[in-house]
C-alpha positions in Angstrom: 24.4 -32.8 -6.5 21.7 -34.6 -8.3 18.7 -33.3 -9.7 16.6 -34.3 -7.1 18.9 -32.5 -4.7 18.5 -29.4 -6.7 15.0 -29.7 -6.7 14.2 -29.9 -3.3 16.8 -27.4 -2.2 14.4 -25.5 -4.5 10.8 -26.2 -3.5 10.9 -27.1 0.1 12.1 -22.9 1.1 9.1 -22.2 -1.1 6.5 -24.0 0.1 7.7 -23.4 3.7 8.0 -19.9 3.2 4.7 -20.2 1.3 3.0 -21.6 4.5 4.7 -19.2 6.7 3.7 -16.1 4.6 -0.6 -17.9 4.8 0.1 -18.4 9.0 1.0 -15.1 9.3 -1.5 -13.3 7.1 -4.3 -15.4 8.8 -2.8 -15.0 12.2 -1.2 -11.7 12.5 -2.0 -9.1 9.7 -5.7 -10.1 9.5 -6.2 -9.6 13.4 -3.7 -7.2 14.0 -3.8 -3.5 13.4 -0.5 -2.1 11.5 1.8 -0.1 13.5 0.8 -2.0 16.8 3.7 -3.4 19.2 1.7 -7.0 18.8 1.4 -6.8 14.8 5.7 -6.0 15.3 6.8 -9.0 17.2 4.2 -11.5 15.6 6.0 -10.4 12.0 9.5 -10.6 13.7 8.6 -14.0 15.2 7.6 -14.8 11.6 10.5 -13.7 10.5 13.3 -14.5 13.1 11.8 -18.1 13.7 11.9 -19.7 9.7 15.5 -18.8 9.8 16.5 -20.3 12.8 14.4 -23.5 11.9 16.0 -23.8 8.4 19.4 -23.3 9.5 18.7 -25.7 12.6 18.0 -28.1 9.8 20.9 -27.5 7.6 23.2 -27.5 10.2 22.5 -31.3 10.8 23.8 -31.7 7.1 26.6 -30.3 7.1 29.5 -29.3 8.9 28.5 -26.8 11.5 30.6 -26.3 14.6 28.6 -28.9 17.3 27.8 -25.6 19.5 26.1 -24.3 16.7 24.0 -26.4 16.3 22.8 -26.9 19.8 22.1 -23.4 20.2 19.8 -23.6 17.3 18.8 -26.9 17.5 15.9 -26.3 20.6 14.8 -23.1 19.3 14.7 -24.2 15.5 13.0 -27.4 16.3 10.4 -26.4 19.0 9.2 -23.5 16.1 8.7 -26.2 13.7 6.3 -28.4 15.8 4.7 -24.9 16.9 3.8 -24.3 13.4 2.9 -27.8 12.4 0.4 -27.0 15.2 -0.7 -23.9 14.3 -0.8 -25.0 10.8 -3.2 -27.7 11.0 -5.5 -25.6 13.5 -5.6 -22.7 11.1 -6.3 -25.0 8.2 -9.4 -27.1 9.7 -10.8 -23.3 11.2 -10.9 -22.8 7.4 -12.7 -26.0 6.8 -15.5 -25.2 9.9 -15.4 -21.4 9.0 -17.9 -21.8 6.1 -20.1 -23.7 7.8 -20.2 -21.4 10.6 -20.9 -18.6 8.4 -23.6 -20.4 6.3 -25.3 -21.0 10.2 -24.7 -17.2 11.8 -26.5 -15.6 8.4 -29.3 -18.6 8.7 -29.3 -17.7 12.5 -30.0 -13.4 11.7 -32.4 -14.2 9.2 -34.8 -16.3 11.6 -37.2 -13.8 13.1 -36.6 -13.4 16.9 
């Protein structure tokens, strides 16, 4: 393996598990209550699913039986487009969220 190899096999699991950890604090433990049946499978989701992308995406590289990988193949992929999507709707909610904020307080201040 080169150094590059090394590398990536290094960062990419962080930052992915980096933008996993962000998705779910945003989406489950900050709307959530703890201890809740909801708050339970969100984290298990957000558990379960990262695994069975990564190794969906490992398993293309290397030798993994071909049944395998078609049983983590649809589930592994579909998870990643899901959070692409749910990352880029989270992320521009934080760019609108300011400016939402900035116009409610303008909007209580105004007398009625």
């Amino acid at each position: 393996m080169d150094l590059v190899s090394v590398l990536a096999a290094i960062v990419v699991p962080i930052v992915f598990g980096t933008l996993h950890w962000y998705l779910w604090r945003r989406l489950i433990s900050q709307t959530t209550s703890r201890g809740t049946r909801v708050r339970r499978a969100g984290s298990a989701l957000f558990i379960a699913a990262p695994v069975v992308a990564g190794a969906a995406l490992v398993g293309g590289f290397t030798s993994m039986p071909m049944a395998v990988q078609r049983v983590l193949a649809w589930p592994g992929y579909l998870w990643l487009a899901v959070f692409l999507y749910l990352l880029l709707g989270v992320l521009a909610g934080e760019l609108i969220r300011p400016l939402m904020t900035r116009r409610l307080t303008q909007h209580r201040r105004e007398p009625a």
